[in-house]
C-alpha positions in Angstrom: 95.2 -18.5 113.9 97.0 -20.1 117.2 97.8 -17.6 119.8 101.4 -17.5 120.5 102.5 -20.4 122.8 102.9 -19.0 126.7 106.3 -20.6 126.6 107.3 -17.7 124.5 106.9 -15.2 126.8 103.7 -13.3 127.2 104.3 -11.1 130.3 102.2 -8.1 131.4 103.8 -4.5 132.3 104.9 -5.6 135.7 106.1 -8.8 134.2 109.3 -7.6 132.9 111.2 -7.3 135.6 111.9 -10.7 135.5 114.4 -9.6 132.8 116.3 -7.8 135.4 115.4 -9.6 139.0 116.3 -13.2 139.2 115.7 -14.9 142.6 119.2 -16.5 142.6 121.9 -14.3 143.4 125.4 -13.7 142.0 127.5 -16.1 142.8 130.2 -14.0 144.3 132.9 -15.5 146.9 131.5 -15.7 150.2 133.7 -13.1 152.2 136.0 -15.2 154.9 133.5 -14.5 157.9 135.4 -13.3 160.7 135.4 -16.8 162.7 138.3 -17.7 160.4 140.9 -14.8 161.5 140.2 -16.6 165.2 140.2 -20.2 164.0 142.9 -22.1 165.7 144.1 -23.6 162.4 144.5 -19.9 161.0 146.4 -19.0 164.7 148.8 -22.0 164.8 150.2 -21.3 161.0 150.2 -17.1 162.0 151.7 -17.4 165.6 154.3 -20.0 164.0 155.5 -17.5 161.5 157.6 -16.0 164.9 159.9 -19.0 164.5 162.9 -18.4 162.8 163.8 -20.7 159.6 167.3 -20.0 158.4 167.2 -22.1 155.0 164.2 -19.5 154.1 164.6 -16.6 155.6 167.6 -13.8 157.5 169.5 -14.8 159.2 170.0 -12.7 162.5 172.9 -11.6 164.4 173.7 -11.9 168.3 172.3 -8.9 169.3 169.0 -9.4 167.2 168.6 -12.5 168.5 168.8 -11.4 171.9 166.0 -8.7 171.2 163.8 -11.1 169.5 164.0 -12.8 172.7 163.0 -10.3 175.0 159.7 -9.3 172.4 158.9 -13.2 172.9 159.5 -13.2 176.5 156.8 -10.0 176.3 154.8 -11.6 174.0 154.5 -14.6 176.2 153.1 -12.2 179.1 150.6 -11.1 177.2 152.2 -7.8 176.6 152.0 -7.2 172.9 151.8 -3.5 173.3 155.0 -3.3 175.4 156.8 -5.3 172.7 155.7 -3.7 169.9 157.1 -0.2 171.2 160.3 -1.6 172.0 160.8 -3.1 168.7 159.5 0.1 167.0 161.8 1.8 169.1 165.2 -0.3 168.9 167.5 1.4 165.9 167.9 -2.7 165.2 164.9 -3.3 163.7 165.2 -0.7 160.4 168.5 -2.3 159.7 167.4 -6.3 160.5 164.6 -7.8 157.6 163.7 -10.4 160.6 163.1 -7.5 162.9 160.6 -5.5 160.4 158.8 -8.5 160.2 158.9 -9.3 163.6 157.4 -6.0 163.4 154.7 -6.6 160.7 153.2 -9.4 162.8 152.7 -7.5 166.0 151.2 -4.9 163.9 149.0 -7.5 162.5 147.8 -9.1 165.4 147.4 -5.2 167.1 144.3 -4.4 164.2 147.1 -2.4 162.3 146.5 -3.9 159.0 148.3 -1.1 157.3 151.6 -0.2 159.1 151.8 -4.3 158.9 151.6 -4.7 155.2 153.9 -1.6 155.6 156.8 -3.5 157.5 156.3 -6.8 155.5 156.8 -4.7 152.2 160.1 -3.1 153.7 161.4 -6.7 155.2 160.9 -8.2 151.2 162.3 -5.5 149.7 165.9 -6.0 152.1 165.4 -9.6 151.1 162.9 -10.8 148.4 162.8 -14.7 148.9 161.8 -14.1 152.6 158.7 -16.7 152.3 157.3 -15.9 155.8 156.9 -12.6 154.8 155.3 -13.0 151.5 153.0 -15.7 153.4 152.1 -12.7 155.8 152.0 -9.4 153.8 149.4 -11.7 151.7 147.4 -12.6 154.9 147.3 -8.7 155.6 146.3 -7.7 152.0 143.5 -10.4 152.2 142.2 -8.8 155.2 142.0 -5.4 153.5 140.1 -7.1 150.6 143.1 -6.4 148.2 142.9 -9.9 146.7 144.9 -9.1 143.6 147.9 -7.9 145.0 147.9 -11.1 147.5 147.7 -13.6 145.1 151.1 -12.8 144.0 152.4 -13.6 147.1 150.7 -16.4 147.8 152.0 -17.9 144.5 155.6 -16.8 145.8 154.7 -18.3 149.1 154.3 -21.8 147.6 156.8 -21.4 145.3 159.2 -21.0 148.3 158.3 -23.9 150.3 154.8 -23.2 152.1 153.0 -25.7 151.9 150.5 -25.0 155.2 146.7 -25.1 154.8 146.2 -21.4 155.3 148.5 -20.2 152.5 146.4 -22.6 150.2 143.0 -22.0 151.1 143.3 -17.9 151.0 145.3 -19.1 147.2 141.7 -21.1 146.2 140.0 -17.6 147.5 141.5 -15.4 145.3 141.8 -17.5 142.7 137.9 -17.7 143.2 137.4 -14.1 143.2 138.9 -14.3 139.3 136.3 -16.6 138.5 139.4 -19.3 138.2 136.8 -21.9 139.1 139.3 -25.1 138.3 142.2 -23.8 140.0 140.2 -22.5 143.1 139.1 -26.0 143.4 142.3 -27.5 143.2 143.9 -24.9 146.0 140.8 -25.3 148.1 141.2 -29.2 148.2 145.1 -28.9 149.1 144.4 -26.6 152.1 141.8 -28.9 153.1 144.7 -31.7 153.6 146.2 -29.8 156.4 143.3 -28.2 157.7 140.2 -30.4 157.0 138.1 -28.6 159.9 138.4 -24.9 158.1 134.4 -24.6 157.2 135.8 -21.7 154.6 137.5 -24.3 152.9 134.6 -26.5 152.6 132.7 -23.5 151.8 135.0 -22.3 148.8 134.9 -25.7 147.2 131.3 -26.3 147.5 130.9 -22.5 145.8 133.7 -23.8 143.1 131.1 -26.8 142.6 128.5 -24.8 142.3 129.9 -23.1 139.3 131.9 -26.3 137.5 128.2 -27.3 137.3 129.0 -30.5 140.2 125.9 -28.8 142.1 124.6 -32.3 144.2 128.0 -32.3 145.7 128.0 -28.7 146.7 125.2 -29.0 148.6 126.4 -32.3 150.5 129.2 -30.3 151.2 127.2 -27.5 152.5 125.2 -29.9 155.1 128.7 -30.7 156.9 129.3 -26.9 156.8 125.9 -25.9 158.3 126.4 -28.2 160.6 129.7 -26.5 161.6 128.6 -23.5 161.8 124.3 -23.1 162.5 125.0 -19.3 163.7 126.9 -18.0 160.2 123.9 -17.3 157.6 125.9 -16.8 154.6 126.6 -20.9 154.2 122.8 -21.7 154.2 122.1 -19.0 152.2 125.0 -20.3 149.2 122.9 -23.7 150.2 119.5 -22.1 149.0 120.7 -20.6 146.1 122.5 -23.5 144.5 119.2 -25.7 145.3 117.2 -23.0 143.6 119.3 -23.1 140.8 118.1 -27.1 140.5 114.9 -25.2 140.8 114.0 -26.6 144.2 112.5 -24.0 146.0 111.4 -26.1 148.7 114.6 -27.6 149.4 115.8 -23.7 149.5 113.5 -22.7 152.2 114.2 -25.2 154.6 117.8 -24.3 154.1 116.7 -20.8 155.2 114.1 -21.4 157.7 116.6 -21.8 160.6 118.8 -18.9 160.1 115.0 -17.5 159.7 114.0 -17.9 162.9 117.6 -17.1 164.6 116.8 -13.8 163.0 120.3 -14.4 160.7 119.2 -13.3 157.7 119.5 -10.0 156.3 116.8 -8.1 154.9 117.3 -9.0 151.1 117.4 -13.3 152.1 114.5 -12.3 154.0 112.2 -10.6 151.2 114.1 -13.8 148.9 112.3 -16.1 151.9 109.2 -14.4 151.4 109.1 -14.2 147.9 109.5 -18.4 148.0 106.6 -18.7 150.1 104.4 -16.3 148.0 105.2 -18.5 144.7 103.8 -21.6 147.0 101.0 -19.6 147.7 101.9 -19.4 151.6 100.8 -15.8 151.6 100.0 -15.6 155.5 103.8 -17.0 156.1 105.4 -14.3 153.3 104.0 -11.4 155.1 105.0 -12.3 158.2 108.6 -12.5 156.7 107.7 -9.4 154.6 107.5 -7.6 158.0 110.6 -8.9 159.2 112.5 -7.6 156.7 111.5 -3.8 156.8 111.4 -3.9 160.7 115.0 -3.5 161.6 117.2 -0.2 161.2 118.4 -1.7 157.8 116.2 -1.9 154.7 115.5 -4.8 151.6 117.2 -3.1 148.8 115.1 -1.7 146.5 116.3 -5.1 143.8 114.8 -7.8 146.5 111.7 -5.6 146.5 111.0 -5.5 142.6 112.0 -8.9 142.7 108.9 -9.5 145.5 106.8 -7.3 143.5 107.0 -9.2 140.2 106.4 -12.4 142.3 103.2 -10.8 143.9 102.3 -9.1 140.4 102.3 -12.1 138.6 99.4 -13.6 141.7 97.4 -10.2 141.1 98.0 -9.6 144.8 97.7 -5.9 144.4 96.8 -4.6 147.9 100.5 -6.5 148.3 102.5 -4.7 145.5 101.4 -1.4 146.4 102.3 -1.7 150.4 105.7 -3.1 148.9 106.0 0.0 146.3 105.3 2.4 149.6 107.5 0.8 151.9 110.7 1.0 148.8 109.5 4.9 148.3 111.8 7.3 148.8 111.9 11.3 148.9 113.1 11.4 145.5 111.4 7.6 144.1 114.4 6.1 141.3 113.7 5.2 137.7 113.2 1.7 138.6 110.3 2.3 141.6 108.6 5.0 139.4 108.6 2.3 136.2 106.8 0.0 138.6 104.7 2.2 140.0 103.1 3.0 136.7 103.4 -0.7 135.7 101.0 -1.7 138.4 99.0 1.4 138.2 98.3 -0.1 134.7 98.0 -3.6 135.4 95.8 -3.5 138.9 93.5 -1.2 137.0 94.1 1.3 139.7 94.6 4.1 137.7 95.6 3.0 134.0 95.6 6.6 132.8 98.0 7.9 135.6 100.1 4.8 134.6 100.3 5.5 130.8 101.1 9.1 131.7 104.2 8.4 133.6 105.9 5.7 131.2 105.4 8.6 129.2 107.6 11.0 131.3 110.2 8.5 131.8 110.6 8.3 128.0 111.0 11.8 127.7 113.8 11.9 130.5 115.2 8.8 128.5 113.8 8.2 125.0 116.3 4.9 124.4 114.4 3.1 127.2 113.4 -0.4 126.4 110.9 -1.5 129.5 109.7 1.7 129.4 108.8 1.6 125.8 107.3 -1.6 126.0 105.5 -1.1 128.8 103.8 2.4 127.3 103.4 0.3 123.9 101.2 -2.5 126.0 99.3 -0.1 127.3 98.2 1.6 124.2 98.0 -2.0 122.1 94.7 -2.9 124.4 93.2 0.6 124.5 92.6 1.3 120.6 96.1 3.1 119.9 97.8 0.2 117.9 99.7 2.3 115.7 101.5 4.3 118.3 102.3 1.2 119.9 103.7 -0.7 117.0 105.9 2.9 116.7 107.1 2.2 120.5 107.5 -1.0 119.9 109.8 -0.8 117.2 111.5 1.7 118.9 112.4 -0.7 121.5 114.0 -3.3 119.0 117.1 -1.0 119.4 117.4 -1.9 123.1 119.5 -5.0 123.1 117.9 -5.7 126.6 114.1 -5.7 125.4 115.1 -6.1 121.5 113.9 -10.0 121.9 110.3 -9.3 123.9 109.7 -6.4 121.6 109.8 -8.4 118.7 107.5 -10.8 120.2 105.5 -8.2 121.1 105.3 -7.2 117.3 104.6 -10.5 116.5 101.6 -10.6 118.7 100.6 -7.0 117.1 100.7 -8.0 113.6 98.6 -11.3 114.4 95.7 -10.1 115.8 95.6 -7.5 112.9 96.4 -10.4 110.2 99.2 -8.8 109.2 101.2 -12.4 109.1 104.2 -11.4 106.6 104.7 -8.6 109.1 104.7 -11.2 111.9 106.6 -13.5 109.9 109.2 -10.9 109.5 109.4 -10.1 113.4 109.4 -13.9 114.0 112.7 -14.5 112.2 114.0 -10.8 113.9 113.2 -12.9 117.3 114.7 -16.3 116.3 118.1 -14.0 115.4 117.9 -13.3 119.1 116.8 -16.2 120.9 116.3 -19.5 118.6 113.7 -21.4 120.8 111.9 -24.1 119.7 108.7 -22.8 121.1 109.5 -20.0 118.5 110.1 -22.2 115.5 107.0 -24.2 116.4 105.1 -21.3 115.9 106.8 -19.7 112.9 105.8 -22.7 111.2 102.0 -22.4 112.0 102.2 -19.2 110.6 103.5 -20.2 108.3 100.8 -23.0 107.0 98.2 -19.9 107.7 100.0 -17.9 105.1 99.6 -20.6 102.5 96.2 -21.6 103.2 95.6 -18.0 102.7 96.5 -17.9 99.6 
């Protein structure tokens, strides 16, 4: 009888993390690195928002006007602090919208994000189509990372007249954020017509590529980008994971090697780094980089560290997994560390017995666990307790995340004891789950070794 084809999925203990560790991250919106709030196409639409536009906006009376002069006459010493007590103290500004506004933006550019948001609510709620103001309050809720409640007023921005780069590109970032891929695009491309220099334009359309499946052009887009901006990490590293999602891990670590040796990255791209030059076999190269990352004050997480220990796991590089599982210890070691901990004590041959016996106490602390089923269930299929495992087996079948491999893993079971209507039977449980055409190629050889059987 054929062995099961290695396209299906034959993975030892260790092996299944790759279930839960892949090397590409999530493609969340790159944060808008702080180089933006300074850029001067950011400052010239901000520091224009002083001007007073009376189609849009209050209008202001003599006596207003003449104290938005003197703030501006401060302002223009450099004396923001001086102006913004003697708006906050003038019994003006409660009454005028212009005024609390006025006030909103000296709170802004003072740090105090939320007495600003604070002033720009009070100056829309005296007049609501004040477009400045929505354009503002939504710069301020963007800066405290409340992208929901900004898009609104960014839409109500627009709808008001503003048409300036800014208002657009923070639009194409929230709409990002929702996973609005299309419409992010679209936003993204608009701000780009008034401010085509903005790298966290180019950035957010090259990430809205990424995900509208256009990936070639995202990573053109991020060469102009990187070339803007050699000192920011977090556009090279967007580079490396859309290249190793066209599975070109080479491609990725040139993208990362210079940020690499600017000491950029954090600890995570670093172990990610190392993990691509352990797959190329550069082992001398990873472990330098595998140092790097646990040197400074801030750890890998413990994901980018299973996600290094599968890769090293899979090369039998033992003396490597168990320095990584030492380094990721902890006083009290998590589920997942203790899981692959036994997994290698299993696999490296270490101590197989000390290995068993802990997959064992992790289903008793959680008898619905899948990988730790499984992994038990290996264990005992090559050392003579087939029945137990086939019961642990099946007992992972009712985890929706290992249901699939512990199928497989029945499959492979039943074969080796010629039990082929029982495989058969956990074949078509498997194609239920994941219809590959590896699968159906085999299901048919078993099937002609059923027939000649008989």
């Amino acid at each position: 009888m054929n062995t099961i084809p290695a396209s299906i999925g034959r993975m030892g203990p260790i092996g299944l993390i790759l279930f839960t560790t892949s090397l590409v991250f999530s493609a969340e919106p790159l944060p808008l690195s702080t180089s933006y709030w300074k850029d001067p196409a950011f400052l010239k639409s901000f520091n224009g928002s002083y001007r007073i536009e009376a189609r849009i906006e209050p209008s202001v009376t003599t006596e207003e006007r003449g104290l938005l002069i003197e703030i501006q006459t401060l302002m223009a010493a450099d004396k923001r602090t001086a102006a913004l007590e003697k708006l906050t103290a003038s019994p003006l500004t409660k009454k005028s919208a212009a005024l609390t506004f006025n006030l909103g933006n000296l709170y802004f550019e003072t740090g105090d994000i939320e007495k600003a948001i604070g002033a720009y609510e009070s100056a829309l709620k005296d007049y609501p189509s004040f477009r400045r103001a929505h354009q503002n309050l939504a710069l301020a809720l963007v800066r405290e990372n409340k992208l929901k409640e900004a898009l609104g007023h960014l839409t109500e921005a627009i709808r008001l007249g503003d048409s300036s780069g800014s208002t657009y590109g923070l639009l194409g970032y929230c709409r990002l954020e929702r996973k609005e891929y299309a419409s992010a695009l679209q936003a993204y491309r608009l701000a780009q017509v008034t401010e085509p220099d903005v790298a966290e334009w180019s950035a957010g359309i090259a990430q809205c590529l990424q995900n509208l499946d256009q990936k070639q052009e995202a990573i053109a887009l991020l060469d102009e980008v990187v070339r803007k901006r050699p000192l920011e990490a977090s556009y090279s590293v967007l580079q490396a994971n859309i290249l190793l999602d066209l599975d070109q891990p080479d491609a990725a670590v040139k993208a990362l090697e210079l940020p690499y040796r600017l000491s950029l990255l954090d600890p995570d791209t670093t172990l990610l780094l190392a993990d691509l030059h352990l797959r190329a076999k550069r082992n001398g190269i990873a472990k330098e980089a595998i140092t790097t990352a646990f040197s400074g004050e801030k750890k890998p997480s413990e994901v980018a560290v299973l996600r290094l220990v599968t890769t090293a796991s899979a090369q039998s590089e033992w003396p490597l997994v168990k320095d990584l599982l030492e380094k990721a210890k902890q006083e009290k070691p998590t589920r997942q560390i203790r899981m692959a901990t036994a997994r290698y004590l299993i696999e490296s041959e270490e101590n197989p017995a000390s290995g068993a016996e802990e997959l064992s106490t992790l289903i008793q602390e959680d008898p619905t666990d899948g990988q730790a089923l499984i992994s038990l269930a290996k264990y005992q299929s090559t050392s003579g307790q087939p029945d137990s495992a086939e019961l642990l087996f099946e007992r992972a079948t009712a985890d929706d995340s290992t249901a699939y491999e512990a199928h497989i893993e029945l499959v492979r079971l039943h074969v080796t004891q010629s039990r082929y209507v029982d495989a058969m039977n956990s074949i078509d449980a498997a194609l239920a789950l994941n219809p590959t055409d590896a699968l159906r190629t085999y299901r048919k050889a078993l099937q002609q070794t059923i027939a000649a059987a008989e």
